[in-house]
NULODREN-674970 format. One record per residue (C-alpha): residue number from 1; residue in one letter; chain; x, y, z. Coordinates in Angstrom, 2 decimals, padded with zeros to 5 digits. Each point is the difference from the previous one (the first is absolute). Example, Ala and Ser with C-alpha at 12.3 -4.5 7.8 and 13.67 -1.06 7.14 Angstrom:
resi/resn/chain/x/y/z
1/A/A/012.30/-004.50/007.80
2/S/A/001.37/003.44/-000.66
This chain:
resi/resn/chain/x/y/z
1/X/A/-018.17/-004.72/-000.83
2/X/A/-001.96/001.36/-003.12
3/X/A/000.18/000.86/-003.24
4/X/A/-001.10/003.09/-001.74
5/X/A/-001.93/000.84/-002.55
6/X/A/-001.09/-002.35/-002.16
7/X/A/001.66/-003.03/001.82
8/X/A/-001.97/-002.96/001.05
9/X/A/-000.32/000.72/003.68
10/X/A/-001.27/002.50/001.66
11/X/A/000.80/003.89/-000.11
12/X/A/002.15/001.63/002.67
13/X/A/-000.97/002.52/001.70
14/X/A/002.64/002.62/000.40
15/X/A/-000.39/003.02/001.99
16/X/A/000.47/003.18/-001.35
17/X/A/001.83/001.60/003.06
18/X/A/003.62/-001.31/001.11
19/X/A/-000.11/-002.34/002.32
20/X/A/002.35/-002.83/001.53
21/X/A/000.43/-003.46/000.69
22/X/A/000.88/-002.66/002.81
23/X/A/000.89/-002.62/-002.72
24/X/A/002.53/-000.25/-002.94
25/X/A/-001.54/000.47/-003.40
26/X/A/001.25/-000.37/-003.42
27/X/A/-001.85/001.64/-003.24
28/X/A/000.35/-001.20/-003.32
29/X/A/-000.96/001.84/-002.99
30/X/A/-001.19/-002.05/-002.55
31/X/A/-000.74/002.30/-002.83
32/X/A/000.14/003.81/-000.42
33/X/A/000.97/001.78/002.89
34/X/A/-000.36/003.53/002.09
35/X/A/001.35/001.44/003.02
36/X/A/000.24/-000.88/003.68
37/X/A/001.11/002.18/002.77
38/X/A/001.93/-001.56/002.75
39/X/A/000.56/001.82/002.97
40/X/A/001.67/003.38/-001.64
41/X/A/001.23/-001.69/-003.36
42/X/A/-002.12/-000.29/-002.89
43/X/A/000.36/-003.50/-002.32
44/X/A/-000.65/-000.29/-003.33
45/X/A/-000.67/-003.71/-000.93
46/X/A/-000.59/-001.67/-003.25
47/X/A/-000.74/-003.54/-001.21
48/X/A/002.47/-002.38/001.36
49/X/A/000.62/001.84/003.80
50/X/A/-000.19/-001.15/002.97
51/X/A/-000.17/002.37/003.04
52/X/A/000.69/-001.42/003.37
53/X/A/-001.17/001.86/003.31
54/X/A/001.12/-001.03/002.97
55/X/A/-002.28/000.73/003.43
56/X/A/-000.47/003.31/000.78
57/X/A/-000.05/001.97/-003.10
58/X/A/-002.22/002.38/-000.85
59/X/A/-001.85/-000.31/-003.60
60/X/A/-001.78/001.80/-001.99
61/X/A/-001.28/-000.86/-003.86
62/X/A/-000.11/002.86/-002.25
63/X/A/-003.70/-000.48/-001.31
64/X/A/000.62/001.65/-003.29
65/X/A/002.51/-002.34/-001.19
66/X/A/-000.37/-003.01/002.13
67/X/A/-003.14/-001.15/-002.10
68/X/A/002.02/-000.67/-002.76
69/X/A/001.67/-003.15/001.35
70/X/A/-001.05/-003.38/000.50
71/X/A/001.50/-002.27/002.31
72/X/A/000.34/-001.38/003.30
73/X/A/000.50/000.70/004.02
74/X/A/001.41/-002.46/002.00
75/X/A/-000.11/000.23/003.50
76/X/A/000.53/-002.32/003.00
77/X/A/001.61/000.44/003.61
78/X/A/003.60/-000.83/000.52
79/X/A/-000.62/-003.15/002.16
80/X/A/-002.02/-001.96/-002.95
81/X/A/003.59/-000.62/-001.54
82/X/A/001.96/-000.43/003.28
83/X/A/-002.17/-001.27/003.05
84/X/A/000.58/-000.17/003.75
85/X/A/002.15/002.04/002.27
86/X/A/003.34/000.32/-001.22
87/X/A/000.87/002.27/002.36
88/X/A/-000.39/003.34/001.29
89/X/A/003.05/001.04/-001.81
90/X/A/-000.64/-000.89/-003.03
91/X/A/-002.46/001.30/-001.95
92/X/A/-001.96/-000.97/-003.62
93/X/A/002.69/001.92/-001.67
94/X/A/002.78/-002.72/000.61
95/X/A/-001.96/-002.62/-002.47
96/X/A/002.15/-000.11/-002.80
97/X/A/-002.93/-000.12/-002.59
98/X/A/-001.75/002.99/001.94
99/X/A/003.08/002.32/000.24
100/X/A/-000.68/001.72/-003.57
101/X/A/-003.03/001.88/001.74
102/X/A/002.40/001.49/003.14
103/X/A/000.33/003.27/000.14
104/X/A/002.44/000.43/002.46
105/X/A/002.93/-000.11/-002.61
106/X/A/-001.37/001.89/-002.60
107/X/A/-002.75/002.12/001.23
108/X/A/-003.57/000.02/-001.43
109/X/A/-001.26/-002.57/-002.67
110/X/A/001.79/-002.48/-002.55
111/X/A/-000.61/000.21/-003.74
112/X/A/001.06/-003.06/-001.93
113/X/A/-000.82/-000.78/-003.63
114/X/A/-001.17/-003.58/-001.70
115/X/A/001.50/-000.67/-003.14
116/X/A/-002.71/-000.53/-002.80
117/X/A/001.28/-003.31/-000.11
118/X/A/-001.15/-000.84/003.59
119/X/A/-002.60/001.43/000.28
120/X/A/-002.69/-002.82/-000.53
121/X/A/001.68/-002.03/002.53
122/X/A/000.20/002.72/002.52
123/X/A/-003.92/000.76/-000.42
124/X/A/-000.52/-004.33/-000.03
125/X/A/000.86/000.62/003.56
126/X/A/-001.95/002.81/001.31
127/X/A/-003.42/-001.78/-001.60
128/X/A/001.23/-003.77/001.73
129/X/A/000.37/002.47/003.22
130/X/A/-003.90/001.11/-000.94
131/X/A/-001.46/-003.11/-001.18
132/X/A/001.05/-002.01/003.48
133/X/A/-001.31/003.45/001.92
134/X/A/-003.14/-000.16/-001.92
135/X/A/-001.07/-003.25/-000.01
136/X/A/001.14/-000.98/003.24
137/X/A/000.25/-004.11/-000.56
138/X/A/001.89/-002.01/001.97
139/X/A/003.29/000.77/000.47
140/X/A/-000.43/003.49/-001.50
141/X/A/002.29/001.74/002.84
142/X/A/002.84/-002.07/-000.60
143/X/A/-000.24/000.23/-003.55
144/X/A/-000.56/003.65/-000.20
145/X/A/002.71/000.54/002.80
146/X/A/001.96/-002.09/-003.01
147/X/A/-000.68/002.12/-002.66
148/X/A/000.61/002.84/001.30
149/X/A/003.42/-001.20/001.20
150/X/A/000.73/-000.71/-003.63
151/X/A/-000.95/003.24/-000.90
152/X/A/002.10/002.07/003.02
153/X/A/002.93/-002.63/-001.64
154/X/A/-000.51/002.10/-003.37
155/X/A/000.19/003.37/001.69
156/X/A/002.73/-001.04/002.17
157/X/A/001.36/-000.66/-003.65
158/X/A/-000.67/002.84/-001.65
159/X/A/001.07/002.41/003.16
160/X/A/003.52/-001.92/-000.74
161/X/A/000.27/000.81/-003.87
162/X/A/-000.53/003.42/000.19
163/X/A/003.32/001.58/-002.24
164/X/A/-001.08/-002.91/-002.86
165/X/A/-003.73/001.29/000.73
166/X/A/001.38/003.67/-000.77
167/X/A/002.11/-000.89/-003.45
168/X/A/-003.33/-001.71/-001.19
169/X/A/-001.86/003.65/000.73
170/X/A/002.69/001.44/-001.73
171/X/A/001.79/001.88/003.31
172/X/A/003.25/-000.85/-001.01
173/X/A/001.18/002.63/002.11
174/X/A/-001.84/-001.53/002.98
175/X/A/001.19/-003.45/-000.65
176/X/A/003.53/001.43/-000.02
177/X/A/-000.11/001.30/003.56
178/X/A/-001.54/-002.92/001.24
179/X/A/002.58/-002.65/-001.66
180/X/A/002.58/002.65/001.60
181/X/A/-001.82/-000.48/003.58
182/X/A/000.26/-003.91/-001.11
183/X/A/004.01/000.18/-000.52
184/X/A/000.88/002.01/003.19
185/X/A/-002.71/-000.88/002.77
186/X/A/002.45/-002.27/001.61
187/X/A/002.65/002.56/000.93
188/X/A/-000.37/003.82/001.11
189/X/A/-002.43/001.55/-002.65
190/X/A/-000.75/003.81/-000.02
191/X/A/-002.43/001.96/-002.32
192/X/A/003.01/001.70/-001.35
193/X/A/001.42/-003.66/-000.88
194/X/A/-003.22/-001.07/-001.62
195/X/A/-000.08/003.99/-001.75
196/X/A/003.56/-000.50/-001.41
197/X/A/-000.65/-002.81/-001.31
198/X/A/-003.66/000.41/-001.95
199/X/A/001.84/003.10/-001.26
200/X/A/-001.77/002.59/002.10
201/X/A/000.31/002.30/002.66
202/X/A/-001.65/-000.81/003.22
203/X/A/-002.46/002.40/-000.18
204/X/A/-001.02/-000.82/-003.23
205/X/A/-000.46/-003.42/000.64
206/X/A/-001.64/000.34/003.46
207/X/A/-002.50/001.70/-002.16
208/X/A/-000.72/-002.42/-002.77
209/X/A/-000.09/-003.04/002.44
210/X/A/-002.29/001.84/002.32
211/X/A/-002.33/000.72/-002.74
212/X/A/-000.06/-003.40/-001.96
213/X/A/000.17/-001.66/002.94
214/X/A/-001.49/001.63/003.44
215/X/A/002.87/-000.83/001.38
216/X/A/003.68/001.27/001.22
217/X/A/003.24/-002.02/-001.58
218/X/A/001.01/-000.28/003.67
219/X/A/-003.46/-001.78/000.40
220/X/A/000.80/-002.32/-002.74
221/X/A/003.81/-000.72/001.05
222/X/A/-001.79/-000.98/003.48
223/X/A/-002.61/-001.79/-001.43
224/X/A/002.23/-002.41/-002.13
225/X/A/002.26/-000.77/003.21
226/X/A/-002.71/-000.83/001.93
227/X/A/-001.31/-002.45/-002.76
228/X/A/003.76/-001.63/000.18
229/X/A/000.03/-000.06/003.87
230/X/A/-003.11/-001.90/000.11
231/X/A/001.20/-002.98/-002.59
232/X/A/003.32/000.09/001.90
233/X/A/-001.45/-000.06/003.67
234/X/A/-002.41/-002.96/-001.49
235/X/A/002.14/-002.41/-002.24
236/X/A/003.35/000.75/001.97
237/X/A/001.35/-000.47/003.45
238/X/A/002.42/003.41/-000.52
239/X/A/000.19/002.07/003.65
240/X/A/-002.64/003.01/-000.24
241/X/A/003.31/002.10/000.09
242/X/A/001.47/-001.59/-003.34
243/X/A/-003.67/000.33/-001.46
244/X/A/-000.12/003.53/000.12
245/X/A/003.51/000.09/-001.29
246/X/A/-000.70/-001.38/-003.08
247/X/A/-002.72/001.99/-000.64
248/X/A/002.05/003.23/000.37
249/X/A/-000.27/000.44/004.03
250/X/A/003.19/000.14/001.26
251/X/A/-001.52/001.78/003.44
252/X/A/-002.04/-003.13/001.59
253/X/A/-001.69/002.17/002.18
254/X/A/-001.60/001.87/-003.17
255/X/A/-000.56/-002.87/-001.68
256/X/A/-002.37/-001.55/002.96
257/X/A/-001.53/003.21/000.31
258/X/A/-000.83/000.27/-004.05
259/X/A/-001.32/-003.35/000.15
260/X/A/-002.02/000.83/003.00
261/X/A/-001.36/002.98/-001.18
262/X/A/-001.41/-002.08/-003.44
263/X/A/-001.08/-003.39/001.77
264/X/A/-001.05/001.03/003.50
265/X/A/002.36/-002.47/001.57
266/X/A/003.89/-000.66/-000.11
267/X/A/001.78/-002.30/-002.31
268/X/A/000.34/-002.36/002.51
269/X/A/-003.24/-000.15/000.96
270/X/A/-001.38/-000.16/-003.66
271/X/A/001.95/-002.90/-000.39
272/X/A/-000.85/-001.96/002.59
273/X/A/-003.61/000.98/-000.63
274/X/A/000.52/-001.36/-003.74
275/X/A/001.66/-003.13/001.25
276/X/A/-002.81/-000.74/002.68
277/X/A/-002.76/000.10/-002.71
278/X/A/002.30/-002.33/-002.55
């Protein structure tokens, strides 16, 4: 973990060709800003963004821009936050306070935005994180591993607020189709739905979401059921069958398979996993 620029610690050193990782790694910009290609996307960030990769991306920082910006990397493997074998099934992506880097929903990287508001508190965390790395007292890996949970518990956070996020960037439009996703998640939910009911036609919308966003509406719809299947599957004792149904699966099958396909293991066996580890 470093800071750029004119930071306290030490400079990172960032190479100048893409390149990947094997661990998860979250960026926060600081001040200013520049652009960041991930795999085939460019990302323009400013102050207040947080970028989250997950394993396996492939990054490159536009040198002509990136300059500009002063922040923070943060980057640690998977198994710091959630130790020991869980599992062959079940992989890092299960944690609930690590899912906002997955990309198996979604595809690619997650963008999320700190209010100005919170932003002192959210940086607090990422130089307690440093300060226990750096120093190295005693105790410093359980307090770091402590810090940083507090600070995956603000991104976990912010990954939840994202259509009030949007109205305070002024994307009303955004925060629109995401408050429609909100109201209809729980039963059968088409882009056409969502389209009718921002105002839009489908195509027009699958093109502003995509841009704004990086991501499909379909990928969103998904997204929030999955977020609703995991609280229900943890705090309830409802049959995986009358999960998915009230998250807008009425094929049970599908459902597993969606779940599957997003967690690396079934809902049954990300409970039990979840309940094991209480």
């Amino acid at each position: 973990m470093v800071r750029t620029q004119d930071g306290h610690t030490r400079p990172d050193v960032i190479p100048p060709r893409p390149h990947a990782h094997d661990f998860l790694v979250l960026v926060y910009v600081e001040r200013g800003g520049g652009r960041i290609r991930l795999d085939d996307r460019e990302w323009r960030v400013e102050a207040g963004d947080v970028l989250l990769v997950a394993p396996g991306e492939v990054v490159t920082f536009d040198e002509p821009d990136l300059p500009r910006a002063d922040g923070w990397s943060v980057y640690f493997p998977p198994d710091v936050i959630e130790p020991g074998d869980l599992g062959a099934f079940l992989s890092w992506r299960a944690h609930p306070l690590l899912f906002p880097f997955v990309r198996g929903v979604a595809g690619g990287a997650q963008r999320l935005h700190v209010p100005r508001e919170q932003r002192a508190s959210f940086v607090e965390h990422i130089v307690a994180v440093d300060r226990e790395v750096r120093e190295r007292r005693d105790g410093c890996n359980e307090a770091a591993i402590a810090h940083l949970t507090l600070l995956l518990v603000a991104v976990s956070r912010l990954a939840a607020d994202v259509s009030d996020d949007l109205v305070l960037r002024d994307e009303p439009q955004l925060a629109a189709v995401f408050d429609a996703i909100e109201a209809g998640f729980r039963a059968p939910l088409t882009l056409a739905d969502v389209a009718a009911t921002v105002g839009l036609t489908p195509g027009h919308l699958t093109t502003v979401v995509g841009r704004k966003t990086g991501r499909t509406v379909q990928q969103w719809i998904t997204e929030r059921r999955m977020v609703e299947a995991r609280r229900l599957l943890a705090e309830t004792e409802l049959t995986v069958e009358a999960v998915g149904a009230r998250v807008g699966y009425r094929d049970p099958g599908y459902f597993a398979r969606r779940f599957r396909r997003a967690h690396g293991a079934s809902p049954l066996e990300w409970r039990r996993a979840g309940a094991r580890n209480q």
